[in-house]
C-alpha positions in Angstrom: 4.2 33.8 30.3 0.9 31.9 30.8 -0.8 29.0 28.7 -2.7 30.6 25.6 -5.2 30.0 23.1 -4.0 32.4 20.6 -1.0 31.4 18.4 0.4 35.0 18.6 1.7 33.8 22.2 3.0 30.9 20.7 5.0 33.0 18.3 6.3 35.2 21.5 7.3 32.2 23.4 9.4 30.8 20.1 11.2 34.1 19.4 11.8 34.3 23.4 13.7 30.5 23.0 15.8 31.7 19.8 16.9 35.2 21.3 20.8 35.5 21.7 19.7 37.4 25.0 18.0 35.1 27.4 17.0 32.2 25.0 17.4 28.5 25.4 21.0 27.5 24.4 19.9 23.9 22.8 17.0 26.4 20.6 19.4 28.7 20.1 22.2 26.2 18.1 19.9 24.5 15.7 19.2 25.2 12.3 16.6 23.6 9.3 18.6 20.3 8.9 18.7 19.5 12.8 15.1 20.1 13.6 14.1 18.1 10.1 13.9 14.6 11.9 12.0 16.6 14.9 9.6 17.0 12.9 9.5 13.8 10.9 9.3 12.2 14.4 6.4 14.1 15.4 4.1 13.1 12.8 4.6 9.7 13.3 3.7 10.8 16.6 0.4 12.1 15.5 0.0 8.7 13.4 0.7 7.0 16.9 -2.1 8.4 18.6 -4.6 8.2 15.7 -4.0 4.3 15.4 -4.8 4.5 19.3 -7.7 6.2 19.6 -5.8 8.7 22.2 -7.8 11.6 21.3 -6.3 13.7 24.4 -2.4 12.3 23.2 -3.5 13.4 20.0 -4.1 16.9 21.0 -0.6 16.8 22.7 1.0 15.6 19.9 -0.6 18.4 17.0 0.6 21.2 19.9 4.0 19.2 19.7 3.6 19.0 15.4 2.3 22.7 15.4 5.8 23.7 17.2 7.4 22.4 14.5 6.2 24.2 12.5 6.6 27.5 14.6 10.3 26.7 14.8 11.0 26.8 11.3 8.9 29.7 10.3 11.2 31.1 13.1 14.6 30.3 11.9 13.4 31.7 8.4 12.0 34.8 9.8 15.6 35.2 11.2 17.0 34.6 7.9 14.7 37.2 6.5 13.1 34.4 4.2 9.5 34.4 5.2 7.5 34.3 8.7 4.8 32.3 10.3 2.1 35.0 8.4 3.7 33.5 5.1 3.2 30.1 5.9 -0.6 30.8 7.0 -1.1 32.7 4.0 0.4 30.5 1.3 -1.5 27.2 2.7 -4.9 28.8 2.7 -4.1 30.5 -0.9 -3.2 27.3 -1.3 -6.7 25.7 -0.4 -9.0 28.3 -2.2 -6.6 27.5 -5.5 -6.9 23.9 -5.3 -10.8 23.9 -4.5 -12.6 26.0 -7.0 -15.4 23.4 -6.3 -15.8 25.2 -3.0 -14.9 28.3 -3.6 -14.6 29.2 -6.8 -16.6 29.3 -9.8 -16.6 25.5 -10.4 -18.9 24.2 -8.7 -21.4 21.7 -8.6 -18.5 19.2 -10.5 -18.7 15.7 -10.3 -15.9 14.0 -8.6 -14.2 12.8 -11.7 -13.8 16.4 -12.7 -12.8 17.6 -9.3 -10.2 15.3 -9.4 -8.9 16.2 -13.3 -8.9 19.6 -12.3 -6.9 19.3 -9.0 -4.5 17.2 -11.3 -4.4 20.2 -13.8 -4.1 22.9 -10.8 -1.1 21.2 -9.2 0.2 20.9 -12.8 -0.3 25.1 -13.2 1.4 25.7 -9.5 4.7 23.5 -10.5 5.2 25.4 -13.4 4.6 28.6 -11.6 7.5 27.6 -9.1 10.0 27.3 -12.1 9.0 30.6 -13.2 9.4 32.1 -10.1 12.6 30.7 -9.7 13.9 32.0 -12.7 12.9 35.1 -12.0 14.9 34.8 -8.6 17.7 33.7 -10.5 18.1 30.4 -8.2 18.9 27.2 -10.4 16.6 25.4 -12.0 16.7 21.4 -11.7 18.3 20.7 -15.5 16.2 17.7 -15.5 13.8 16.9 -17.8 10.1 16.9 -15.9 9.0 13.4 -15.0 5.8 12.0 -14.7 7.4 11.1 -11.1 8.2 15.1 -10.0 7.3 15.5 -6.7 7.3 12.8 -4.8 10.0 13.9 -1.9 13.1 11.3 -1.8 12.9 11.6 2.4 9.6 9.7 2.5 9.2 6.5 4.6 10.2 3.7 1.8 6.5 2.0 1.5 5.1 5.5 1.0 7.3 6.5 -1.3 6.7 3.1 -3.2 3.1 3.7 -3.6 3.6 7.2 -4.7 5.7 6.5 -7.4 3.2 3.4 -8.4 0.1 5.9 -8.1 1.9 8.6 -10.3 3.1 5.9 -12.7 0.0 3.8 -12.7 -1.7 7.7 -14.1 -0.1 7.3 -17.2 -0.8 4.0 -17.8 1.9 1.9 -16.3 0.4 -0.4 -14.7 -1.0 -4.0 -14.2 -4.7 -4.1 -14.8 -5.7 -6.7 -11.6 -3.9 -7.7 -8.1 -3.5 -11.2 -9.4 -1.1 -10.1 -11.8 0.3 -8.2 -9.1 0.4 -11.3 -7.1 1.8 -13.6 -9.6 5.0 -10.9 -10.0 5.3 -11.2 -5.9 5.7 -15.0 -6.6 8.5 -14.5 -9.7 10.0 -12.3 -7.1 10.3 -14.8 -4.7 11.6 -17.0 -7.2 14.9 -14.5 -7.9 15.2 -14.5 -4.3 15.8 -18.4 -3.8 17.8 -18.6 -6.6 20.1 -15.2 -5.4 20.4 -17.1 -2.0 21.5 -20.6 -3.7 24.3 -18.1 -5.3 25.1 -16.3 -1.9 25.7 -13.0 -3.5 23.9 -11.2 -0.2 24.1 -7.9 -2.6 22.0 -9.5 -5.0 19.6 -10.9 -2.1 19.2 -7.3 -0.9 18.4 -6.1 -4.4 15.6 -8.8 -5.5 14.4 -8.4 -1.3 13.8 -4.6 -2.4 12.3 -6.2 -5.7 9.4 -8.1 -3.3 8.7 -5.3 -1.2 7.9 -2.7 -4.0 5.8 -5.5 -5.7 3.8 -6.0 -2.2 3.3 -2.2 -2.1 1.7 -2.4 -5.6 -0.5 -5.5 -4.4 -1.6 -3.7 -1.6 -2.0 -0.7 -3.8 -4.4 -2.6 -6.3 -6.1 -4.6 -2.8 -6.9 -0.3 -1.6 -4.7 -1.1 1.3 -2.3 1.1 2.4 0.7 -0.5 2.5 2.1 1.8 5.9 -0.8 1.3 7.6 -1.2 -2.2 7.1 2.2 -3.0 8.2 2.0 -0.7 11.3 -1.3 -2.7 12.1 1.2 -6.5 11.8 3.9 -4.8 14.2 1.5 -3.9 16.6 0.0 -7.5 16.3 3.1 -9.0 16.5 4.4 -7.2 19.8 1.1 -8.1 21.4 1.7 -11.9 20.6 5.0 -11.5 21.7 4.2 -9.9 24.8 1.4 -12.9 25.0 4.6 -15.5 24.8 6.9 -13.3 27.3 3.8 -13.1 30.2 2.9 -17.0 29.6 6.8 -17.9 29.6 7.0 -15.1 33.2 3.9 -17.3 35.0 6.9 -20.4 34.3 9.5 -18.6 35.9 11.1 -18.3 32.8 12.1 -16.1 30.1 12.3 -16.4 26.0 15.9 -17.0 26.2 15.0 -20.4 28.6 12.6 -21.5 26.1 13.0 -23.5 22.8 11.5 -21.9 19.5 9.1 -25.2 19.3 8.1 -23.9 22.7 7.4 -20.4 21.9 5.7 -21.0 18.8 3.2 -23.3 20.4 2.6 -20.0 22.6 2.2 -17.8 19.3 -0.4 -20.2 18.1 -2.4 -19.7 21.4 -2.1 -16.1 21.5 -3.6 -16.6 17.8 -6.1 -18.9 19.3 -7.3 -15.9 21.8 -7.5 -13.5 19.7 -9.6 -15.6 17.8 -12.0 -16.4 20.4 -12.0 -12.9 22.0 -13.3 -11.4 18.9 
């Protein structure tokens, strides 16, 4: 087979890999759970190459994203669930739904409406799945429905903690400024000290996990997105590092020859350049 533009040859090359007769023995052996953290990895990927600016990485990584996606639709196909048609169909039945404004006969909204009707759409489709269900006769979730439905467990940790804040907040729960936000940071930090004067390291954990859901609602009310911003920090911190390890290298030396008073004078002049370079 050659390169392609057209995702039919995609599909061709993916049922090639997952045939019992000639296919690739690693594509042939995996199922939904194995390739799950595939695909997990490969959005961060995409993420990767966004923050950089790599706009040719970035079209490597949505062809490595898009295969993904072809892989599952695969394995269900095989399974006789639904196919790579199915997933194109539902998504863009999907998009007309939840965009009436567009393409629909609701035009002309203002943006407060849009957004009360997208609310109210998503509402209709949840309750639609638990019909359908029924009507499969697969198990419902004997749960009572939460303000907090949909928010998938699998989600990085800050993400998930701003989704639950944003869905929560919706209904009212909520504090009305950051400060407030900020002055619960500092009761958390409080807990904290006392937790470690009682070395219970359980407890520590807990009140840690406390601090960091409190920072993702600060962050939240500041319109900063808590993933983001902390991708951003470990990016600035491996570059200061690397700043310490190449100023420590023109000594003939390494971190592990160097006292922390040492290297932190280091950090403050990597600080210092940055600073002046920008």
């Amino acid at each position: 087979m050659k390169p392609s533009r057209d995702i039919a040859d995609l599909l061709a090359i993916m049922a090639q890999l997952r045939s019992p007769d000639g296919g690739c023995p690693w594509d042939l052996e995996q199922d939904f759970a194995s390739i799950a953290p595939y695909t997990i990895e490969e959005a961060y990927e995409v993420a990767d190459a966004i923050e950089r600016g790599d706009l040719a990485d970035l079209k490597d990584e949505l062809g490595d994203l898009l295969l993904q996606v072809v892989f599952h639709a695969r394995m269900a196909e095989e399974r006789g669930a639904f196919d790579f048609p199915a997933v194109v169909e539902a998504i863009t039945a999907k998009m007309i739904r939840r965009h009436p404004h567009v393409f629909g006969a609701a035009r002309d909204l203002p943006p407060d409406a849009v957004k009360k009707l997208w609310s109210e759409i998503k509402a209709e489709e949840k309750a639609l799945r638990v019909r359908e269900r029924a009507v499969a006769g697969l198990a419902a979730d004997d749960k009572p429905a939460s303000v907090l439905d949909g928010v998938p467990t699998p989600l990085p940790a800050l993400t998930r903690a701003l989704k639950l804040q944003q869905k929560a907040g919706a209904v009212g729960f909520d504090w009305n400024d950051a400060r407030q936000v900020l002055a619960k940071i500092r009761e958390e930090c409080d807990e904290i000290d006392a937790e470690l004067d009682a070395g219970d390291a359980s407890a520590v954990a807990a009140e840690i996990g406390d601090l960091l859901f409190a920072v993702v609602n600060l962050a939240r009310h500041a319109d900063a997105d808590p993933e983001a911003s902390l991708r951003t920090t470990n990016a600035k911190f491996a570059r200061r590092f690397a700043f310490i390890e190449a100023a420590l290298r023109d000594q003939g030396r390494k971190p592990t020859d160097a006292t922390l008073e040492e290297m932190d004078a280091l950090w403050n002049a990597a600080k210092a350049a940055e600073r002046a370079g920008s």
